[in-house]
Backbone as CSV, one residue per row, in Angstrom:
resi,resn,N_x,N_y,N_z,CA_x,CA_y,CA_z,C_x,C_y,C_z
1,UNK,-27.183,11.388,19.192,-26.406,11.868,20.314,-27.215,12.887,21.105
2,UNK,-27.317,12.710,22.396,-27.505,14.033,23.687,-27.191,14.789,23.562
3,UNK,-27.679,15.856,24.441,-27.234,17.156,24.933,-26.184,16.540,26.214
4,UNK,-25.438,17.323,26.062,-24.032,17.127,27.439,-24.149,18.047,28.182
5,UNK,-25.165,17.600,28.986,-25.395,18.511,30.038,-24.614,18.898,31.479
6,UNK,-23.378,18.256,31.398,-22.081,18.139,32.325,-21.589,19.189,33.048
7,UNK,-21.366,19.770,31.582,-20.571,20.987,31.799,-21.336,22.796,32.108
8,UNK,-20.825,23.312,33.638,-21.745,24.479,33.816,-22.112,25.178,32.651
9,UNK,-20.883,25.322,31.523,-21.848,26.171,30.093,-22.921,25.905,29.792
10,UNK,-23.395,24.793,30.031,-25.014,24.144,29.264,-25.766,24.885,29.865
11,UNK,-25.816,25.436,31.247,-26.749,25.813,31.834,-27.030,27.560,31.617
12,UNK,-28.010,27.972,32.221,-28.285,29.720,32.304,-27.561,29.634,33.178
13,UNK,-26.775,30.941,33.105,-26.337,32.014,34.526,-26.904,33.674,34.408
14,UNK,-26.830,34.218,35.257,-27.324,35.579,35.546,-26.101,35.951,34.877
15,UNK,-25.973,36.945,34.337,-24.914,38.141,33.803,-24.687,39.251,35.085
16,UNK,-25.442,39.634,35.953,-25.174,40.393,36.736,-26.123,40.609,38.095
17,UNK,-25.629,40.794,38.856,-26.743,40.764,40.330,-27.716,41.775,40.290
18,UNK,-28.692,41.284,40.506,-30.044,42.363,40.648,-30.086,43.250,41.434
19,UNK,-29.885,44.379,41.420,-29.888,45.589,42.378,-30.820,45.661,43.212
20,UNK,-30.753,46.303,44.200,-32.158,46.806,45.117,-32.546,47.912,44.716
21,UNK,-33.989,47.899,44.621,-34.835,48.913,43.702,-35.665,49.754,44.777
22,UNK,-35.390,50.950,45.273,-36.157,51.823,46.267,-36.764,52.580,45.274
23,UNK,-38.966,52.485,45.675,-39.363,53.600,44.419,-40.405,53.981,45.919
24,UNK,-40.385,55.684,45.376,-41.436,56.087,46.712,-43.246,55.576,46.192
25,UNK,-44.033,55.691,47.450,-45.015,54.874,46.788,-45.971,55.654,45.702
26,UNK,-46.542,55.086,45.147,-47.150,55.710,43.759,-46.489,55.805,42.662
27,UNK,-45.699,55.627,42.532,-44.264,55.649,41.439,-44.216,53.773,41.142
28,UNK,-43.493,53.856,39.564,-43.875,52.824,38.930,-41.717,52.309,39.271
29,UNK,-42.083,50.811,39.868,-41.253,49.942,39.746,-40.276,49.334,38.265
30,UNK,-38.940,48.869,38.406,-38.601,47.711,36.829,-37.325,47.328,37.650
31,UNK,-37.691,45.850,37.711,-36.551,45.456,37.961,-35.860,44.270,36.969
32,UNK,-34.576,44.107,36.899,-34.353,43.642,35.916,-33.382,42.485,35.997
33,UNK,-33.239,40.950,35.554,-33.008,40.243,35.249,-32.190,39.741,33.947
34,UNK,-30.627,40.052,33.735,-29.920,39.488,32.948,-29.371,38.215,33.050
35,UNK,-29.597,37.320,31.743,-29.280,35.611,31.899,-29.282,35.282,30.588
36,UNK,-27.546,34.713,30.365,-27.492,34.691,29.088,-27.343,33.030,29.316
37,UNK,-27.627,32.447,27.557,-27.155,30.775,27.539,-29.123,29.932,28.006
38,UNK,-30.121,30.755,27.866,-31.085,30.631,28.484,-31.323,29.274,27.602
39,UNK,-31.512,29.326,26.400,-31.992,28.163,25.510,-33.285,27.855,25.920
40,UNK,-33.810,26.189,25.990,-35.046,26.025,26.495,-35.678,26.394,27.851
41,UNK,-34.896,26.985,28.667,-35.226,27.209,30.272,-35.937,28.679,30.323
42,UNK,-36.503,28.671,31.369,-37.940,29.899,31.162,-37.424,30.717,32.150
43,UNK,-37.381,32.074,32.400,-37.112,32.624,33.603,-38.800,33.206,33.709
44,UNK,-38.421,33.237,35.660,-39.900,33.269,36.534,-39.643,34.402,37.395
45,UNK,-40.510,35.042,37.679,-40.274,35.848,38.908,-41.187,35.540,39.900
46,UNK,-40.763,35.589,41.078,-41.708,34.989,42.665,-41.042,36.054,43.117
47,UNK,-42.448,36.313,44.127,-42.431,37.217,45.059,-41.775,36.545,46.209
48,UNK,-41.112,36.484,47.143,-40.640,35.804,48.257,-41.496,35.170,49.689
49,UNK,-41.781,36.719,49.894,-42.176,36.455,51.347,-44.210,35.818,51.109
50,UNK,-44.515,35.736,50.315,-45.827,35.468,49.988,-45.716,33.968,49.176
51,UNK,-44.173,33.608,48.672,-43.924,32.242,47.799,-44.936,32.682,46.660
52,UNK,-45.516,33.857,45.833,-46.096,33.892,44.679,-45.336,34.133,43.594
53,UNK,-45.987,33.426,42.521,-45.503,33.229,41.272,-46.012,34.465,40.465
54,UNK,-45.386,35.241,39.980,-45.599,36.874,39.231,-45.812,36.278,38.024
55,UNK,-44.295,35.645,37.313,-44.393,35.075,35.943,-44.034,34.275,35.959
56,UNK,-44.117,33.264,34.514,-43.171,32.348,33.784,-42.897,32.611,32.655
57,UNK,-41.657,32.995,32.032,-41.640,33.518,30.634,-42.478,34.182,30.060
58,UNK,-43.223,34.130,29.306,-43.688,35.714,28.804,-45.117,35.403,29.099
59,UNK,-45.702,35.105,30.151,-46.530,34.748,30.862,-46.975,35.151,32.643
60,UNK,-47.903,36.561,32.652,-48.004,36.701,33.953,-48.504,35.880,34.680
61,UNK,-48.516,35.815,35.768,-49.645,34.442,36.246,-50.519,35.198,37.252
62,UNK,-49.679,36.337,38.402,-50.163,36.726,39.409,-51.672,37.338,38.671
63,UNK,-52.713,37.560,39.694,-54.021,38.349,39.404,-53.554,39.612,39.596
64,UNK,-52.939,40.350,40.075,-52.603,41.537,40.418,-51.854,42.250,39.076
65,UNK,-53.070,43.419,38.710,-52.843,44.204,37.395,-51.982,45.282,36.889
66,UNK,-51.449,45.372,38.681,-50.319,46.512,38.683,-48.966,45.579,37.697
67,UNK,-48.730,43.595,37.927,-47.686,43.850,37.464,-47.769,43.107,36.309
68,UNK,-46.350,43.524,35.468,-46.254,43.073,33.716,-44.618,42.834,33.953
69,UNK,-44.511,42.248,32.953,-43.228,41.526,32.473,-42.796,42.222,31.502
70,UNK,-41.866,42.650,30.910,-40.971,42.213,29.188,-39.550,41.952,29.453
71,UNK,-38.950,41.796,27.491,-38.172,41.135,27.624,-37.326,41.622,26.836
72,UNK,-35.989,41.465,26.153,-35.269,41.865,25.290,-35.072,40.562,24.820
73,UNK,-34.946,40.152,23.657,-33.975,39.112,23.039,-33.673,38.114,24.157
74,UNK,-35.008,37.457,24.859,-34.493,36.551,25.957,-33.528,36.358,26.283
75,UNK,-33.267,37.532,26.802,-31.493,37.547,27.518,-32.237,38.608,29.096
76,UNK,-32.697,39.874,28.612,-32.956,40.444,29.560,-34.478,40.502,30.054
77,UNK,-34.774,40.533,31.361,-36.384,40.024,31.440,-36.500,41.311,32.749
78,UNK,-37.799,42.001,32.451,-38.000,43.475,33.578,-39.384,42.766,34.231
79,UNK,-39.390,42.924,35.435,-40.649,43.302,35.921,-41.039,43.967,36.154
80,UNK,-42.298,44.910,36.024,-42.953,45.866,36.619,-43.598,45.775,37.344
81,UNK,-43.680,46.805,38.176,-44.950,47.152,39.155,-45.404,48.333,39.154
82,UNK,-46.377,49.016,38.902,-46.747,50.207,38.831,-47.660,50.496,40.376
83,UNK,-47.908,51.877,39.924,-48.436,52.469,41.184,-47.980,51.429,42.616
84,UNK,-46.518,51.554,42.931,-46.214,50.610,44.259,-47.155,51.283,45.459
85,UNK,-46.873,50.289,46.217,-48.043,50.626,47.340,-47.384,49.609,47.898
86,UNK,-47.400,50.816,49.425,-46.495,49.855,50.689,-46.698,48.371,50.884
87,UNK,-47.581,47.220,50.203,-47.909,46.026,50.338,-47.004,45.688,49.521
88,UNK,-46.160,46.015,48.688,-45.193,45.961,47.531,-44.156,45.301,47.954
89,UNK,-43.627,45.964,49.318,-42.296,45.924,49.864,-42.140,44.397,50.041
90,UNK,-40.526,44.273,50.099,-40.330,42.802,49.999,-39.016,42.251,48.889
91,UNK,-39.422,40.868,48.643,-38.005,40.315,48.029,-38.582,39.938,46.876
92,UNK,-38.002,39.751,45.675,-38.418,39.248,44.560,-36.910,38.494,44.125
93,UNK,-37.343,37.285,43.452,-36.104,36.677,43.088,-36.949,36.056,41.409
94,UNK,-35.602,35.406,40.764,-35.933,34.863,40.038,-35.069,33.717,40.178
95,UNK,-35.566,32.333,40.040,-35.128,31.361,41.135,-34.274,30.476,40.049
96,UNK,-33.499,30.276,41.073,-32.180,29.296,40.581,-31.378,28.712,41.411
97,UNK,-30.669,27.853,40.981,-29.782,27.014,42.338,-29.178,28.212,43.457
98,UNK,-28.721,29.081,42.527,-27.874,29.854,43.395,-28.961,31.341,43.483
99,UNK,-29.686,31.162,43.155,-30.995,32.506,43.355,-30.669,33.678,43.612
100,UNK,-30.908,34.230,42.657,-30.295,36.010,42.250,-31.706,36.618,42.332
101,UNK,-31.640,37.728,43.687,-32.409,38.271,44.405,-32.338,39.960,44.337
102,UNK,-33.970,40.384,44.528,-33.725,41.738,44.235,-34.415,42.742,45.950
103,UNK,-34.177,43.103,46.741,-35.340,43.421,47.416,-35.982,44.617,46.914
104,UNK,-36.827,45.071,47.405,-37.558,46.057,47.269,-38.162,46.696,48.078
């Protein structure tokens, strides 16, 4: 027998909307991502306005050393950015049908 993938429970949902995160520059960024029911599905973070890929699950991808990922009990997932710097500014999402967005 399958997985019954029918019903919205099968899928991830966010637990709560991502806040907007104001940090003055030089000061270290975390923004944070709750999604429970994750199972095999990976959460990613993309930068928006650039379409770059930051992470995939516990995997940075971007070259840029300012940012890092962690995680709690794959439920909660932070991004960092340290030392922000006005090139920073912008949208970060972590993408989904209904895409739960953070600006910055």
């Amino acid at each position: 027998m399958g997985t019954d993938y029918s019903h919205e429970s099968s899928f991830p949902r966010f637990v709560e909307p991502i806040p907007n995160v104001t940090v003055t520059v030089g000061r270290d960024a975390l923004m944070a991502c709750v999604v429970e029911n994750l199972r095999g599905y990976k959460v990613a973070w993309v930068r928006v306005d650039t379409q770059t890929i930051l992470s995939i699950h516990h995997n940075v991808i971007t070259q840029n050393p300012r940012i890092s990922i962690s995680y709690n009990d794959h439920r909660s997932w932070y991004l960092h950015i340290t030392n922000v710097q006005e090139v920073d500014r912008g949208w970060y999402i972590t993408p989904k049908h209904s895409g739960s967005r953070n600006k910055f």
